[in-house]
C-alpha positions as CSV (number, residue, x, y, z in Angstrom):
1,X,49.8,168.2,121.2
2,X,49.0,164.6,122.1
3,X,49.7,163.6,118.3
4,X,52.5,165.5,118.1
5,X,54.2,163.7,121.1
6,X,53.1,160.6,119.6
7,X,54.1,161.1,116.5
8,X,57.9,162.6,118.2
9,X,58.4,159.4,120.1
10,X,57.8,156.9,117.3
11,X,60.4,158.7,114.8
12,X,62.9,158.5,117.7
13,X,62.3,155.3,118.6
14,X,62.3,154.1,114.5
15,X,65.7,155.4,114.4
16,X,66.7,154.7,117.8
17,X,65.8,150.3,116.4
18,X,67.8,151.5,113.1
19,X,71.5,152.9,114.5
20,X,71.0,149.4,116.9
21,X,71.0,147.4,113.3
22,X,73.0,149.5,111.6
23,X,76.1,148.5,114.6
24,X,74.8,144.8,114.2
25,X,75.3,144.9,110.6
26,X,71.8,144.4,110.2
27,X,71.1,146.5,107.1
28,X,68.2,144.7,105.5
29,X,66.6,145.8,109.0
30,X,68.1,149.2,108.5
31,X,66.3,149.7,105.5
32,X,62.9,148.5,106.3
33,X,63.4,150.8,109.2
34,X,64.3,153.3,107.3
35,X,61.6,152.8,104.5
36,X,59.0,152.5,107.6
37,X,59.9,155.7,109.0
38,X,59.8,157.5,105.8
39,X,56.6,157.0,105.0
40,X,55.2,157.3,108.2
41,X,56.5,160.8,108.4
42,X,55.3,161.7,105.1
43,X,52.0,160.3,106.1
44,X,51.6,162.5,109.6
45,X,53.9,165.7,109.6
46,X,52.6,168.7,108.6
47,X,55.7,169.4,107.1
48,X,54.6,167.5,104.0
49,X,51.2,169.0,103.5
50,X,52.4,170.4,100.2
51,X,53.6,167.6,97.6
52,X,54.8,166.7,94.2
53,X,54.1,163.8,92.3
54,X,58.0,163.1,92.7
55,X,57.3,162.9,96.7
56,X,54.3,160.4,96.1
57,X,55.7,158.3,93.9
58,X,58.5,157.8,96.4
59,X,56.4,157.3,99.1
60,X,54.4,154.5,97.4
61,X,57.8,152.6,96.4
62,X,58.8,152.5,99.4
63,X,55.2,151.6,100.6
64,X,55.5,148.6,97.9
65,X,59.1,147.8,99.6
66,X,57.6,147.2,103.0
67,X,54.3,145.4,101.8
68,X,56.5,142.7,99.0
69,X,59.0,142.1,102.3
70,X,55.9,141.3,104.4
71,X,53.9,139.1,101.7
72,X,57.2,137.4,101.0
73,X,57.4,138.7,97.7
74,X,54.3,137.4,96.7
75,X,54.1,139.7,94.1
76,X,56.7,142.5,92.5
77,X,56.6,145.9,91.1
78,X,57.6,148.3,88.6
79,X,57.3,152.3,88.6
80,X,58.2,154.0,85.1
81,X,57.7,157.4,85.0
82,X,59.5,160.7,83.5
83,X,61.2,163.0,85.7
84,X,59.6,166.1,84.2
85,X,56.2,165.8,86.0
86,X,57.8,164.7,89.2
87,X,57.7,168.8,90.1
88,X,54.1,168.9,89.6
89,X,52.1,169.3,92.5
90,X,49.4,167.0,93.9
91,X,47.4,165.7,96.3
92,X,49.0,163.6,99.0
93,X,48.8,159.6,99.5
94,X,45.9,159.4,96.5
95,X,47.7,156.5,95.1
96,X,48.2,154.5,98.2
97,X,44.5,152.9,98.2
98,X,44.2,151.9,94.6
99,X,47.9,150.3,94.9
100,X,46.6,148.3,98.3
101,X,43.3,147.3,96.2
102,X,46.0,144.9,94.3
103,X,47.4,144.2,97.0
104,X,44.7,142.9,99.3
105,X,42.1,141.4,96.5
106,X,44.2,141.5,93.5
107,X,46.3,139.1,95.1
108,X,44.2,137.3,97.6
109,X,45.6,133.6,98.1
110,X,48.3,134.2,95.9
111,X,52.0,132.7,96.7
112,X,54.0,134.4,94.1
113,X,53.8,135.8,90.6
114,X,52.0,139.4,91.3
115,X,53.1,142.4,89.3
116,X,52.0,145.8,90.3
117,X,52.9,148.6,87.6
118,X,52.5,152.4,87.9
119,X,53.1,154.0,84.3
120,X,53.0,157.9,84.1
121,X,53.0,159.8,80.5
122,X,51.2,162.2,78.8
123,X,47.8,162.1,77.2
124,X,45.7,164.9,75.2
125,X,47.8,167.9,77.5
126,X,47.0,165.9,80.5
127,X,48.9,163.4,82.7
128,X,48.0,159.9,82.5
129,X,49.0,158.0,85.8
130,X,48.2,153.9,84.9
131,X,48.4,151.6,88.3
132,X,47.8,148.1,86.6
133,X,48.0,144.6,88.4
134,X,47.8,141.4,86.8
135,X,46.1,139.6,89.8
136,X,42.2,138.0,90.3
137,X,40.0,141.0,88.5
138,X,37.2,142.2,90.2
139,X,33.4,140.1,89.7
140,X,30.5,142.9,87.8
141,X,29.2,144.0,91.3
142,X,32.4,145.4,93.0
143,X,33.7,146.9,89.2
144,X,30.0,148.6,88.9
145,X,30.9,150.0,92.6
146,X,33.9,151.3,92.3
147,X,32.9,152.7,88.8
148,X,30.3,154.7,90.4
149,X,32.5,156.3,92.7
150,X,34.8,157.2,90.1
151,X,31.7,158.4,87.9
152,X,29.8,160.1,90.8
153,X,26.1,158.7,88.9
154,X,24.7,158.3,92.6
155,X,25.2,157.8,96.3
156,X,26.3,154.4,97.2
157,X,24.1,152.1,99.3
158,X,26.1,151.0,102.6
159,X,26.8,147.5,101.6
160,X,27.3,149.1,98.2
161,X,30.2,151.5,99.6
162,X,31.8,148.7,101.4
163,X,32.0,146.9,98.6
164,X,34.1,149.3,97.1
165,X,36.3,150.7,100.3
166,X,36.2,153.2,102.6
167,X,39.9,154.0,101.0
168,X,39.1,155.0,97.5
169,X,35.8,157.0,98.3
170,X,38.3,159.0,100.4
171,X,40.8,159.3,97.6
172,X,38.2,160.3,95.0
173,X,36.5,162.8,97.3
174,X,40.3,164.5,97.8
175,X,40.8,164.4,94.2
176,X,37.5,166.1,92.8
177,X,38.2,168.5,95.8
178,X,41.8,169.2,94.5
179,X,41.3,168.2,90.8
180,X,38.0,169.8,89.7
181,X,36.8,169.0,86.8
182,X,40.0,168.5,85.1
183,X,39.8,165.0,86.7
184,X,39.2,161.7,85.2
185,X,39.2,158.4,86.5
186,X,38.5,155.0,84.7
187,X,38.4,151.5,86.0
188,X,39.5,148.5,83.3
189,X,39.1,145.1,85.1
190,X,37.2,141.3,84.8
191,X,37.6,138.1,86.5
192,X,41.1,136.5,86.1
193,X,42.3,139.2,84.0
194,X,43.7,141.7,86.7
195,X,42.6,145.5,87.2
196,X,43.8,148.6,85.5
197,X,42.8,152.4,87.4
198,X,43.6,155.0,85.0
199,X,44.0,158.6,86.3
200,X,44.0,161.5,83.9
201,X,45.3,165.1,85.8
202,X,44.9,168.5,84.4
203,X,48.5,170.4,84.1
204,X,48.9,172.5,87.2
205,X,48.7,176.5,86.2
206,X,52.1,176.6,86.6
207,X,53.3,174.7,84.4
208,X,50.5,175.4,81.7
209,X,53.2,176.9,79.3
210,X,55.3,173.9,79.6
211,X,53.1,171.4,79.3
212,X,51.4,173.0,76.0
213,X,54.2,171.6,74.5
214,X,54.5,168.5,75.4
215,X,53.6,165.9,72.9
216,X,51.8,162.5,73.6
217,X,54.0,159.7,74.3
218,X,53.8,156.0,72.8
């Protein structure tokens, strides 16, 4: 009940700020505002337990809105992906870490010239969900950490697992929970040449007749 309450009062108060910069004219607030409350809601109410990749893909632009605004555009980004898989279901906010890895290392001490690109297509009857950055790479030890999160070869050692963030282990864990073994994660990164995560999802049973058809794209 507390939550809720909680949760009530900042959604009022959010648009309570935005209709006060809306009558000032204010829209660049408006939007932030707006952008803000959005994903907070998305990322609390139960209302939005169930979601399609078309939700998370919005919720992470405008997650990328609010971050480039706050970094003062240190870096910019790109989201190409067809509007066919946006129905598919999936599992909530599993992008949102591996997009803040660039964010927070990939960019670390950088002023300007970031580029953070999500690419969906498909792949071998599967969807293949790219989130590349073009920022500092990761050194041998973090990559071989995150890789074996992604590969599951063995538990982590504590310094080991906060090498590779609390954030992704979660996302991972949700995914094999949701995913099965139709899941595939890769890692493609080294030392001044950025870091590519590459996500490979099974076609939902729904839409198994559909996507038998589909044919790789280029």
């Amino acid at each position: 009940l507390e939550s809720q309450i909680n949760a009530h009062f900042l959604f009022n108060t959010l648009g309570a700020i935005n209709y006060s910069a809306i009558e000032n004219g204010n829209t660049e607030v408006s939007e932030l505002l707006k952008s803000l409350s959005n994903i907070l809601f998305y990322s609390f109410s139960k209302e939005t337990r169930t979601v399609t990749l078309a939700m998370e893909l919005d919720w992470v632009r405008q997650y990328l809105y609010l971050q480039k605004y706050r970094l003062m555009d240190v870096f910019d980004y790109e989201i190409h992906f067809q509007e066919e898989y946006g129905e598919w279901p999936c599992c909530k906010l599993f992008l949102q870490p591996f997009v803040e890895n660039s964010i927070l290392h990939g960019f670390e001490g950088w002023e300007q010239g970031g580029l953070i690109s999500i690419v969906g297509r498909s792949m071998g009857g599967r969807l293949l969900i790219e989130i590349q950055d073009n920022g500092r790479g990761m050194a041998p030890a973090e990559a071989g950490s995150i890789r074996s999160i992604l590969n599951e070869t063995h538990a982590l050692a504590l310094k080991d697992a906060e090498r590779a963030g609390i954030g992704i282990r979660n996302a991972i864990a949700r995914l094999r929970m949701y995913y099965g073994e139709g899941l595939s994660v890769s890692l493609e990164t080294a030392p001044g040449h950025g870091t590519q995560f590459s996500f490979l999802l099974p076609i939902p049973p729904e839409f198994m007749d559909a996507g038998s058809t589909l044919e790789d794209e280029v």
